[in-house]
C-alpha positions as CSV (number, residue, x, y, z in Angstrom):
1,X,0.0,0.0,0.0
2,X,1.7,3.6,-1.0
3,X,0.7,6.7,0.7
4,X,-0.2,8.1,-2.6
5,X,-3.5,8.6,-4.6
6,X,-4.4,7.2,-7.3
7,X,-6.2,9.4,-10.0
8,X,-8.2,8.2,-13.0
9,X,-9.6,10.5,-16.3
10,X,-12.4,9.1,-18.1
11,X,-13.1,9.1,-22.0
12,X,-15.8,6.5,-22.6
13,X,-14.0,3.5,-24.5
14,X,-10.1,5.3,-24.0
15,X,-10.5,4.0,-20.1
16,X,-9.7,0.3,-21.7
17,X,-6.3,2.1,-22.0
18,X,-6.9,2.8,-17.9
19,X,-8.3,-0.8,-17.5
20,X,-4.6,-2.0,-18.7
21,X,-2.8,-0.2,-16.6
22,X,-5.3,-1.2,-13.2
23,X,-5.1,-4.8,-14.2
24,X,-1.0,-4.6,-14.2
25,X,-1.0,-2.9,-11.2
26,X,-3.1,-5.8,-9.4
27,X,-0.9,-8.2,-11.1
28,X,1.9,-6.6,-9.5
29,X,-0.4,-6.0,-5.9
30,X,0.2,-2.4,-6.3
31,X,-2.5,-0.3,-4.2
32,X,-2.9,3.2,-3.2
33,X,-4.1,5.2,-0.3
34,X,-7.1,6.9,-2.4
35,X,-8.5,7.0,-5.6
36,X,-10.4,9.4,-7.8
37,X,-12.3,8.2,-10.4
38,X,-13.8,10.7,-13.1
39,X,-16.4,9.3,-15.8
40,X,-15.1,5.9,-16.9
41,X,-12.2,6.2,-14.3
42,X,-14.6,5.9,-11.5
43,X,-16.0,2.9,-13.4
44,X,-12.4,1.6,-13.6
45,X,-12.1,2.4,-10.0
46,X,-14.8,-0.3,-8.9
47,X,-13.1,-3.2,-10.7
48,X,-9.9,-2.2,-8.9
49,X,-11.5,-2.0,-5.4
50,X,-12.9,-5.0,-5.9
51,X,-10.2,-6.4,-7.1
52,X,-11.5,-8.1,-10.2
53,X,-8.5,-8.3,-13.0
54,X,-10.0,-8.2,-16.3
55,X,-13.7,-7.2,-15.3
56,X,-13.6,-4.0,-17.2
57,X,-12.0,-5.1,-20.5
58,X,-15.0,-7.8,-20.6
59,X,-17.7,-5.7,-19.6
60,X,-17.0,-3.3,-22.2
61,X,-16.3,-6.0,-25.2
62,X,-18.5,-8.7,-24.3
63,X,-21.5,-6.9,-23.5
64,X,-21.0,-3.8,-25.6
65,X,-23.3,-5.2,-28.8
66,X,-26.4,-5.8,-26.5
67,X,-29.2,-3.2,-27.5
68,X,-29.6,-2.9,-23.6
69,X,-25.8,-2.2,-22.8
70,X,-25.9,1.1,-25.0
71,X,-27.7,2.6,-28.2
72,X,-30.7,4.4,-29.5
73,X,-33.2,1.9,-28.2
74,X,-31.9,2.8,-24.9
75,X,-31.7,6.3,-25.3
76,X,-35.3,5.9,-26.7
77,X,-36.7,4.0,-24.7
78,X,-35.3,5.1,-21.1
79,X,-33.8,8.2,-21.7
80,X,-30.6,6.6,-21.0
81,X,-27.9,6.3,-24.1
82,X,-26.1,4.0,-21.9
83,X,-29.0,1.0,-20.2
84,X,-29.2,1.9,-16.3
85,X,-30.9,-1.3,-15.4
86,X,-28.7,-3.2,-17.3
87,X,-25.4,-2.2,-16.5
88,X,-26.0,-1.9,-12.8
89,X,-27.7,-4.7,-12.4
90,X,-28.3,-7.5,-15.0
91,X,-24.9,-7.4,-15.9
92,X,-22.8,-6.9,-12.6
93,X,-25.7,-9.2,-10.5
94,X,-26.3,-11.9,-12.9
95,X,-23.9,-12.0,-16.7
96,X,-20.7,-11.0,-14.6
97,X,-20.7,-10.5,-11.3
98,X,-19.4,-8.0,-9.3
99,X,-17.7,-8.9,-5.7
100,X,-19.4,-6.2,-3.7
101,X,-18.1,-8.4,-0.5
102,X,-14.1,-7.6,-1.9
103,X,-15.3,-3.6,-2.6
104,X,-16.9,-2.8,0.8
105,X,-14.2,-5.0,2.6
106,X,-11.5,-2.8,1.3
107,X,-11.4,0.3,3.3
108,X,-7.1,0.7,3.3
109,X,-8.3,2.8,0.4
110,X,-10.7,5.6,0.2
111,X,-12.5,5.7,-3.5
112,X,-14.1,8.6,-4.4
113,X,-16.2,9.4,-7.6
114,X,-16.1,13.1,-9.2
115,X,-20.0,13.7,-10.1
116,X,-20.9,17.7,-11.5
117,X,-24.0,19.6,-9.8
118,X,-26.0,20.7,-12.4
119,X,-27.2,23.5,-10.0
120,X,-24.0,25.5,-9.5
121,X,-22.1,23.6,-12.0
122,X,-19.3,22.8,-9.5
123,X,-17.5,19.8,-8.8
124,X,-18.4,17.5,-5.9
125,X,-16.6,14.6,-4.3
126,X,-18.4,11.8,-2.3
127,X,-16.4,9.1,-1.1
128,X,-18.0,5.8,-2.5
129,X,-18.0,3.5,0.4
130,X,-20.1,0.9,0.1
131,X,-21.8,-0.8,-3.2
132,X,-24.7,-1.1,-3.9
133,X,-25.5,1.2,-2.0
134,X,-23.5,4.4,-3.3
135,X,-23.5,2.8,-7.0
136,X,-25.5,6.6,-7.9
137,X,-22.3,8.1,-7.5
138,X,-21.0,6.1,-9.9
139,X,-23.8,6.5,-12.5
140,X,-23.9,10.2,-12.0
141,X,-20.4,10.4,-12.7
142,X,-20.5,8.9,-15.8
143,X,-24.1,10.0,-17.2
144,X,-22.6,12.0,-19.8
145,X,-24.6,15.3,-21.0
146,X,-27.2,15.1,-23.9
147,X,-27.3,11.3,-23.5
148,X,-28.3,10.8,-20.3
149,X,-30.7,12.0,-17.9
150,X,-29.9,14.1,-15.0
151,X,-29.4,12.1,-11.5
152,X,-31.1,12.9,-9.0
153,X,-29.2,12.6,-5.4
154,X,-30.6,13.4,-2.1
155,X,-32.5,16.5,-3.9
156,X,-29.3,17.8,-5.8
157,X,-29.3,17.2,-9.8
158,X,-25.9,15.9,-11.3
159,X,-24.0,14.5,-14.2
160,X,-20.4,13.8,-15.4
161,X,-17.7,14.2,-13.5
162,X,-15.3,15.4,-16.6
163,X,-18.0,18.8,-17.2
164,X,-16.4,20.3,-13.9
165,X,-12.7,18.5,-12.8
166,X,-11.8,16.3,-15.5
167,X,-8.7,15.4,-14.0
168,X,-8.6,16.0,-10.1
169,X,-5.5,17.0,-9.1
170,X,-6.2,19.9,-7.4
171,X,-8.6,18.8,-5.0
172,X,-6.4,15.5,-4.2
173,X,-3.3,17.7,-3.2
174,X,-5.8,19.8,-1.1
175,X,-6.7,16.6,0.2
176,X,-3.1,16.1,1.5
177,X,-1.7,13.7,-0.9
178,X,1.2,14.4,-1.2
179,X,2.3,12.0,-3.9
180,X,-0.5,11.3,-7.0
181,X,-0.1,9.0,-9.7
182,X,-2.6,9.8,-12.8
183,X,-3.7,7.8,-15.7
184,X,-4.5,10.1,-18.6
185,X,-6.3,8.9,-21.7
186,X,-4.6,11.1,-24.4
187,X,-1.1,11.2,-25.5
188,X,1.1,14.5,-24.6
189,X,0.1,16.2,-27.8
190,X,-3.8,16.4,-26.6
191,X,-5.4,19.8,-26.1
192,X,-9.4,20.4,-25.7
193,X,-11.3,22.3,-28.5
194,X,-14.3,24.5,-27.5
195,X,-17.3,22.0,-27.5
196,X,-19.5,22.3,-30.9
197,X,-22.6,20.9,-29.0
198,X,-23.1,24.3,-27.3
199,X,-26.1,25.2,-29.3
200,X,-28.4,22.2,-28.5
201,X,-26.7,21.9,-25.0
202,X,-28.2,26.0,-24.3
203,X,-31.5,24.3,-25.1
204,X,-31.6,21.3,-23.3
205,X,-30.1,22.4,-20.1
206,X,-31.8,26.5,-20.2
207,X,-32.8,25.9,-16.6
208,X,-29.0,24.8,-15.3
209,X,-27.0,28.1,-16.6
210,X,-24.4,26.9,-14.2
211,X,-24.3,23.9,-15.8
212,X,-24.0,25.8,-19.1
213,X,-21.2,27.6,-18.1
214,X,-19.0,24.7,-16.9
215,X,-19.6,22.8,-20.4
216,X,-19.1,25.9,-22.6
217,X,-15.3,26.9,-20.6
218,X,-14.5,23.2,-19.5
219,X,-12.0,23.2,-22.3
220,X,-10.0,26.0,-20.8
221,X,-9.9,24.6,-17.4
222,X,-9.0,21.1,-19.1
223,X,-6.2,22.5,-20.9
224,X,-4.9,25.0,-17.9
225,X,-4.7,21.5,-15.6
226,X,-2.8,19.2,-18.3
227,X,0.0,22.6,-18.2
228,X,-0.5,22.4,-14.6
229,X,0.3,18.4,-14.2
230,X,3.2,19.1,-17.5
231,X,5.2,21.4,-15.3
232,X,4.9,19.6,-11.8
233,X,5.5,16.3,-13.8
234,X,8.9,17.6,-15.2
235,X,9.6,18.7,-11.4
236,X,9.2,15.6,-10.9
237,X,6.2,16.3,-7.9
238,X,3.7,14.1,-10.0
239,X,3.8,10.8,-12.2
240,X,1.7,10.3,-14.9
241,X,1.3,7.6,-17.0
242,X,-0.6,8.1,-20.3
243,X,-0.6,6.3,-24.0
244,X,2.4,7.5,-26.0
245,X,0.9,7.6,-29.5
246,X,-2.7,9.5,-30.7
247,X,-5.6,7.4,-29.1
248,X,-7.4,6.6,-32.3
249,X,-10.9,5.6,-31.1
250,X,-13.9,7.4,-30.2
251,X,-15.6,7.8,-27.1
252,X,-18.4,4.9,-27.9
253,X,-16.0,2.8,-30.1
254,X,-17.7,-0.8,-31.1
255,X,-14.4,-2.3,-32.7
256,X,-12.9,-4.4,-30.1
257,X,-9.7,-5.1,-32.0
258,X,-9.2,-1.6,-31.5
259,X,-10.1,-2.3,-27.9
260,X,-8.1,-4.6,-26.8
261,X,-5.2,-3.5,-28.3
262,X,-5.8,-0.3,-26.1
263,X,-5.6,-2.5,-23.2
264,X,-2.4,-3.7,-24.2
265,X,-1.4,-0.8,-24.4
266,X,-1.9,0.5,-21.4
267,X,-0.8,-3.3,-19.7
268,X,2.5,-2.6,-21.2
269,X,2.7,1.3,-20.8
270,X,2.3,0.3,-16.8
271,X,4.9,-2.6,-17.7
272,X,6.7,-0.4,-18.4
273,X,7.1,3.0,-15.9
274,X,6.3,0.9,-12.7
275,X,9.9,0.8,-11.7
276,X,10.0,4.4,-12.6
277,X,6.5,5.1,-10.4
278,X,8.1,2.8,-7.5
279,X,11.1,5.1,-7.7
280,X,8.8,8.2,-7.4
281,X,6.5,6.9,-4.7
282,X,8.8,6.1,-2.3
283,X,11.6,8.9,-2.5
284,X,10.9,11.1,-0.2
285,X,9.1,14.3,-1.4
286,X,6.9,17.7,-0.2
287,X,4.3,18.9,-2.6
288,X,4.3,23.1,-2.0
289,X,1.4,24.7,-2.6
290,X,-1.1,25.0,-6.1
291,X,0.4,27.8,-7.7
């Protein structure tokens, strides 16, 4: 166990790039103090509390075809792109089972799920603690805008994680961790365009201008964090680990060729740096302040 945290990005089908790297690290029985999951990376971050190697890569190639996993007859006929009843509960209850005993035994690490309110359009950061129970969290933070519908939580209204803190750095070294390892699902070269959806996304969401807000400038703040994690990463205050070519599938890719060889890529990218991260987690180090 390192006294470090753990942070995952999301990006739909690019977390089988972060599924790679999870699955080496429990081949390797590396584990971290905390964890922040964003979009798909909170997803990811289930399969690693629970300790289930492999879980996500099948989830997402085996299942992926069904009309219920994701599509337009979802999105038509639950307002749901991605199937709610049947990702979070036919298939982790009954087609492949999730080890909720494993998840809510493990509290040496504290997992927590980035979810948006659409309200002030600020991030939020619940811990997820136990499962079922807290699974919300989890769907909130990956109920992507325009194709799903808003969650409702304890009377608050939320969606993706990614809208508001994309990549949680900030708040984990406010959090005291003093040592953060993120898994990024673009090469280097990435930089966020302006999003092209604003027009429809100004008519859907008129009564969350918050909301509104946080979508239409989430490319700056995106961009101003990977500058932020570049420059403390060549300091050498944060490891990253992230694919080193041009990601070249979409968001809801269907080719699992393409999938899979993701995964090995981010297996053997992990392969790779751990001796590297090893170095870096256990050298001695004091994180100053956000700057």
């Amino acid at each position: 166990m390192y006294r470090a945290s753990l942070i995952l990005e999301g990006g739909g089908m690019r977390g089988l790039f972060t599924a790679g790297v999870i699955d080496y690290f429990m081949d390797q029985e590396i584990e971290f103090k905390s964890i922040y999951g964003v979009s798909a990376g909170a997803s990811n971050g289930c399969n690693y509390m629970s300790h289930q190697k492999g879980r996500t890569y099948t989830v997402n190639t085996k299942y992926r075809g069904e009309k219920e996993f994701a599509g337009l007859h979802s999105l038509i006929t639950t307002g749901d792109f991605f199937g709610k009843e049947y990702q979070l509960h036919t298939i982790p209850d009954k087609l492949c089972p999730f080890d909720y005993d494993t998840f809510n035994a493990n509290d040496r690490t504290a997992f927590y799920a980035v979810i948006t309110n659409c309200d002030t359009g600020k991030p939020e950061y619940p811990r997820v603690k136990r499962l079922p129970e807290d699974m919300e969290y989890i769907w909130a933070s990956t109920s992507l805008p325009l194709l799903s519908r808003i969650v409702e939580i304890d009377g608050g209204h939320y969606l993706d994680g990614g809208i508001s803190d994309s990549i949680p750095i900030v708040r984990s070294l406010k959090d005291g961790n003093k040592k953060n390892v993120i898994v990024l699902t673009r090469d280097r070269s990435y930089r966020k365009e302006p999003n092209k959806m604003m027009p429809m996304i100004e008519r859907k969401y008129k009564d969350y201008p918050n909301l509104i807000k946080a979508i239409k400038y989430r490319y700056r703040i995106y961009n101003h964090t990977l500058e932020f994690i570049e420059k403390h990463e060549k300091a050498g205050h944060i490891f990253v680990i992230r694919p080193e070519e041009k990601v070249k599938i979409g968001r809801l890719e269907k080719d699992e060729k393409k999938l899979k060889n993701l995964y090995d890529m981010g297996y053997e990218t992990a392969k790779q740096h751990t001796d590297e991260m090893i170095a870096y987690l256990t050298t001695p180090y004091h994180v100053g302040k956000h700057q």
